[in-house]
ZADREN-831429 format. One line per 8 residues: number of its first residue (from 1); their letters; for each residue x negated, y negated, z of C-alpha. Coordinates in Angstrom, 3 decimals, padded with zeros to 6 digits. Layout:
BEGIN
NUM) A) X:Y:Z  ... $
This chain:
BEGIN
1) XXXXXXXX) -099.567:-083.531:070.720  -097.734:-081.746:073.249  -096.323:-083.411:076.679  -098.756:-081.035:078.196  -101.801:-082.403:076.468  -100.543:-086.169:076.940  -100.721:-085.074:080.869  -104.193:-083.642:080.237 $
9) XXXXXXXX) -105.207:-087.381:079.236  -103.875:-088.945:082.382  -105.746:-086.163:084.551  -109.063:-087.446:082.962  -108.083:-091.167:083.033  -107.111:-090.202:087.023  -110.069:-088.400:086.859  -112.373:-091.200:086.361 $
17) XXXXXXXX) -110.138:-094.181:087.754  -108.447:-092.708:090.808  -105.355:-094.149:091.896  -104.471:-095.874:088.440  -101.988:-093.632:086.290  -098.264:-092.907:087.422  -095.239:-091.432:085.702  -092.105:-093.321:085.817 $
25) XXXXXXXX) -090.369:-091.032:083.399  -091.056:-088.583:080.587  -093.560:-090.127:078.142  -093.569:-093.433:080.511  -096.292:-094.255:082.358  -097.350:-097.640:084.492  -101.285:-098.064:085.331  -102.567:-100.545:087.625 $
33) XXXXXXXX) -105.824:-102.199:086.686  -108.745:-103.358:086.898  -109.183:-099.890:087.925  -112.574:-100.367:089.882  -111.552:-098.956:093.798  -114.191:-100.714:095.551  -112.614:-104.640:093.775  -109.570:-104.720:095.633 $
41) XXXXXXXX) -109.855:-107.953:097.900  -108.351:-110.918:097.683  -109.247:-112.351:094.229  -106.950:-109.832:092.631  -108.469:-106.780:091.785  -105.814:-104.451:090.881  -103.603:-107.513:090.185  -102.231:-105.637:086.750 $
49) XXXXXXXX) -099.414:-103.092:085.724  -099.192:-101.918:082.154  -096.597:-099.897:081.378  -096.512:-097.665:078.375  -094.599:-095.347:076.210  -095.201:-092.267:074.618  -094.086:-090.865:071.515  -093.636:-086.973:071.025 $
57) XXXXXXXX) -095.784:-087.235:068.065  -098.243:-089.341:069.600  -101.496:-089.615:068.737  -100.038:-089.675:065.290  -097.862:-092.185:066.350  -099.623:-096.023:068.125  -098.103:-096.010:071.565  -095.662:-098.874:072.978 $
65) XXXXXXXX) -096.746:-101.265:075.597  -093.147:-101.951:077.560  -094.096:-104.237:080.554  -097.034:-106.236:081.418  -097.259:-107.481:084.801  -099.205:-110.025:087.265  -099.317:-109.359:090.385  -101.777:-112.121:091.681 $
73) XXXXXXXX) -100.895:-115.543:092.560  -104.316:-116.755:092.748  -104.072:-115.728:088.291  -102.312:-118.538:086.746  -102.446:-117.213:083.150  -099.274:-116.701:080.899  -098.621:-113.313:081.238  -097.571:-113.596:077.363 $
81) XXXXXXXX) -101.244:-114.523:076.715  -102.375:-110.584:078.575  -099.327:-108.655:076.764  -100.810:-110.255:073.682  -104.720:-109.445:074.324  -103.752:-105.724:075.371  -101.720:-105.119:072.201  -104.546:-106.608:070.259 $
89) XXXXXXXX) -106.592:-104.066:072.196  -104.599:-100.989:071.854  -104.411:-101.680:068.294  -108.118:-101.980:067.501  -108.558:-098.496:069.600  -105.638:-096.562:067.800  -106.482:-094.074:064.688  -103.686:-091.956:063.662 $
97) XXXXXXXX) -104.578:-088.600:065.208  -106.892:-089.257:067.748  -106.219:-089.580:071.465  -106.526:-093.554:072.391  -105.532:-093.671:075.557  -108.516:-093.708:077.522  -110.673:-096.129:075.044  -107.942:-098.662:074.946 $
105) XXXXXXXX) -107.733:-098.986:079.381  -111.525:-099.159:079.330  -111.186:-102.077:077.082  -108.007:-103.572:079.235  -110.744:-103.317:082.247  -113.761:-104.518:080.871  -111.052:-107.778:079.625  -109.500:-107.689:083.486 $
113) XXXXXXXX) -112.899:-107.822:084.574  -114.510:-110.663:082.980  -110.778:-112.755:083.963  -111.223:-111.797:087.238  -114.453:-112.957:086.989  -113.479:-116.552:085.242  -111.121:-116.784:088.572  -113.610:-116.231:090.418 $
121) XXXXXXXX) -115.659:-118.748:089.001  -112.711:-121.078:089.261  -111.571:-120.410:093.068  -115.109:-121.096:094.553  -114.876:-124.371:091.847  -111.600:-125.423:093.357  -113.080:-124.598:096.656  -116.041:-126.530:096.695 $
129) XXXXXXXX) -114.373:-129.087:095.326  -111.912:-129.354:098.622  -114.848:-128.694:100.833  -116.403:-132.314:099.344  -113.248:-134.015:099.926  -112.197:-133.131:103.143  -116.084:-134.168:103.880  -115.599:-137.727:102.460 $
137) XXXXXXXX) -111.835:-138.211:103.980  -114.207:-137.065:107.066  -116.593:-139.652:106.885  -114.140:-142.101:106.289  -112.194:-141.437:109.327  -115.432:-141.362:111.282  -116.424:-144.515:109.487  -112.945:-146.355:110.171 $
145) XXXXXXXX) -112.982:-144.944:113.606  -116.311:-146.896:114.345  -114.993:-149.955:112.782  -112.203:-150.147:115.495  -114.198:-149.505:118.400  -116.722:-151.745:117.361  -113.543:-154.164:116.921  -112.757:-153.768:120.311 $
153) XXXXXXXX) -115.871:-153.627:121.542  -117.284:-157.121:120.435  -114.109:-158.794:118.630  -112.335:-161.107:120.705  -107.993:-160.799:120.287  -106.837:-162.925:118.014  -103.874:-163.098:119.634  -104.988:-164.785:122.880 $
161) XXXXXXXX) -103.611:-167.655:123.479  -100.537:-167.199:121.072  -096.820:-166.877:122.162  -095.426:-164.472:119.743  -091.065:-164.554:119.205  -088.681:-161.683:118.769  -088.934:-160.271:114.882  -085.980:-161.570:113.196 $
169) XXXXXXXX) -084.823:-159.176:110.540  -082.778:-159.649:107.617  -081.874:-157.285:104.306  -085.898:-155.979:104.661  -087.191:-159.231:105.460  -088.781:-160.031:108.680  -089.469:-163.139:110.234  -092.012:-163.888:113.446 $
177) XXXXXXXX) -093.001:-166.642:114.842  -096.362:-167.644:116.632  -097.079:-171.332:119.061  -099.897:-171.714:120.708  -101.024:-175.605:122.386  -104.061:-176.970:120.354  -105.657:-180.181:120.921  -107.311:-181.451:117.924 $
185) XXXXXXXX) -106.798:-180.861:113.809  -110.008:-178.407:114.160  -109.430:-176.218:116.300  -105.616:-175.676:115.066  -107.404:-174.802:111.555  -109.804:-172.527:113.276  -107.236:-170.931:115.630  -104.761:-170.642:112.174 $
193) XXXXXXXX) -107.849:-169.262:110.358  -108.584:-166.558:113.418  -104.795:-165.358:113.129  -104.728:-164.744:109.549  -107.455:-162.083:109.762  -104.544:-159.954:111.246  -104.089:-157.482:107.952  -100.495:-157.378:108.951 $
201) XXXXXXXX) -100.531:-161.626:109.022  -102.562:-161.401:105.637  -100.134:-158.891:103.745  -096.862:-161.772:104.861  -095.861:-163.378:101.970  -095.885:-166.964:103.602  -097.519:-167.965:106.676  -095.424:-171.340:107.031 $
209) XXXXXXXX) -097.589:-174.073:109.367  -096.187:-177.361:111.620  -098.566:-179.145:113.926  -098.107:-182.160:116.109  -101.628:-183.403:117.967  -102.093:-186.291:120.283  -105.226:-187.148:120.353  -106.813:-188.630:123.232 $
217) XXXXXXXX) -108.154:-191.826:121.813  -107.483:-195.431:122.812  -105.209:-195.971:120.438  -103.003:-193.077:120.982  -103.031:-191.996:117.838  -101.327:-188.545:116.456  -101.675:-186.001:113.954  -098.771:-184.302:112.454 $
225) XXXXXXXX) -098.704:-182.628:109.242  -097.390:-178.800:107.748  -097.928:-176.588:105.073  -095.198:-174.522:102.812  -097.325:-171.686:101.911  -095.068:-170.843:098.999  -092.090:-171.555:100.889  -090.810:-174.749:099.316 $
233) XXXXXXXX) -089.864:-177.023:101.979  -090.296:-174.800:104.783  -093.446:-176.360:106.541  -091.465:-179.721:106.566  -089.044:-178.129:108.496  -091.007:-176.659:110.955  -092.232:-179.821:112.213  -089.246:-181.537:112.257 $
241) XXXXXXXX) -087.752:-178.859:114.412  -091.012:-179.672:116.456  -089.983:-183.202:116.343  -086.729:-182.821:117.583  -088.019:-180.931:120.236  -090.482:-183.771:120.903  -093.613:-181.389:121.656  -096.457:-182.390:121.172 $
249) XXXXXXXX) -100.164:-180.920:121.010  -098.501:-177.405:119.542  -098.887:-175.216:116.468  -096.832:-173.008:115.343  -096.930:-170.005:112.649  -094.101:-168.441:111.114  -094.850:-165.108:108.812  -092.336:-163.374:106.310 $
257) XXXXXXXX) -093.046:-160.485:105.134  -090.482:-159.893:101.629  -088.021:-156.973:101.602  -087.087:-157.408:097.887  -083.830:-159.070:098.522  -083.542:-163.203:098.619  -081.449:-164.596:101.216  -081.252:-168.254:099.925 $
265) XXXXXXXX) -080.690:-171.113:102.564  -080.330:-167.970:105.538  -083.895:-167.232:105.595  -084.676:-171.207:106.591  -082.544:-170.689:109.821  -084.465:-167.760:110.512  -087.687:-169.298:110.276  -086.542:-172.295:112.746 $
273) XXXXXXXX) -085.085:-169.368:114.757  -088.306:-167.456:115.450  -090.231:-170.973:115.840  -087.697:-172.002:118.371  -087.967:-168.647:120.106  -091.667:-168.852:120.316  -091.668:-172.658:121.389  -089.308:-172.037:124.507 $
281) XXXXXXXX) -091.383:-169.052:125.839  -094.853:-170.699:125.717  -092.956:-173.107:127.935  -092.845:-176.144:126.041  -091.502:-178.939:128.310  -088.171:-179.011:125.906  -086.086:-179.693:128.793  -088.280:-183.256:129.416 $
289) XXXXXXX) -087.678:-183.921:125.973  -084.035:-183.748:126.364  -084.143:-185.641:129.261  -085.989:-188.662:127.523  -083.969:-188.714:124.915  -080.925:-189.268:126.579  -082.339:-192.338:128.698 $
């Protein structure tokens, strides 16, 4: 075949897919497929260059396919797998002799078109699919959103009443305190039961407890007691810091939440730090205390 009469083919592939064939050099051509004008939108139409070489003796020589390439992001395929299809192609379409040119595109296009297709398929897949979830995560805000009004709405703050201390922090680990008066061993298990549906309270690793309770009986009798929460020996602390302060009909709550590092006998002064804290700004009469105990 003559370079004039491999031209001829490109007229009639031009011909029929406009806008597909160009010459990058003698014998060299690059075509852009699918070839269909009216596809090109955004699911890649036209998303393909093959580029090809011609022998001078072709048709009697099987063309070369140089360079396959994707130009569409939305078409994750292996490029390797489409140079591998089209040269399975073009070699079921070549017959020494005869022109293949033209049957070996159609079949690249009819293979472009069912991919594009398959993408397709798999966009409004992946889209539907994102549609559902930003409806749920939807919902859920919605949902949580009600929660917390409702919350405010008609739950009382479990924080009334309670005299909250400075964090204390310490490699990650942070210590607060909470005192509030109470008057009897009920209501210092209902107000400790009230403050530990706080998520933050709940997530603490120990929620350390002292009490001291005077009850108004004719005896005079008192209530003291504590409880470690998984912090050996803290809870008997606490209340004998409340003992040496000598005040009476208190609570008090000290959370730590657990940065990953121990701090061994520090993290009891911290605790007795935050209670102090706490203690002092509810206005506990400490000062009386002192007074009596140096009379």
């Amino acid at each position: 075949m003559t370079v004039q009469e491999l031209t001829d083919e490109v007229e009639v592939i031009e011909a029929i897919y406009p806008s597909t064939a160009s010459q990058l050099a003698p014998q060299i051509y690059e075509f852009r497929l699918p070839a269909a004008v009216d596809l090109e939108h955004d699911y890649g139409a036209k998303n393909i260059t093959i580029t090809m070489s011609f022998a001078e003796t072709y048709p009697d020589t099987k063309p070369d396919i140089v360079l396959v390439l994707n130009l569409n992001e939305t078409d994750f395929v292996d490029v390797g797998y489409y140079e591998r299809t089209f040269n399975e192609l073009l070699e079921a379409s070549f017959q020494e002799g005869m022109v293949c040119l033209l049957d070996c595109l159609s079949q690249i296009d009819e293979f472009l078109f069912e991919q594009q297709d398959k993408n397709l398929t798999r966009i409004a897949k992946e889209e539907k699919k994102a549609e559902e979830k930003a409806r749920i995560e939807e919902k859920a805000r919605a949902e949580e959103k009600a929660r917390a009004e409702a919350g405010m709405l008609f739950t009382p703050d479990i924080f009334s009443g309670w005299t909250i201390s400075e964090p204390i922090l310490d490699r990650k680990s942070t210590f607060i305190a909470y005192v509030r008066p109470v008057h009897s061993l009920q209501e210092a298990q209902r107000h400790l039961a009230a403050l530990k549906t706080d998520r933050k309270i709940a997530r603490a690793a120990h929620n350390m407890t002292a009490w001291r309770i005077c009850n108004n009986d004719a005896v005079g009798s008192t209530i003291q007691d504590c409880d470690d929460d998984g912090e050996a020996a803290a809870g008997g602390r606490l209340l004998h810091l409340l003992t040496l302060m000598d005040v009476w009909d208190v609570m008090v709550v000290v959370s730590r939440w657990f940065g990953g590092i121990h701090l061994g006998p520090d993290r009891f002064k911290h605790i007795n730090a935050a209670a102090r804290d706490a203690i002092v700004k509810a206005g506990f009469d400490v000062a009386g205390a002192k007074a009596r105990k140096k009379k």
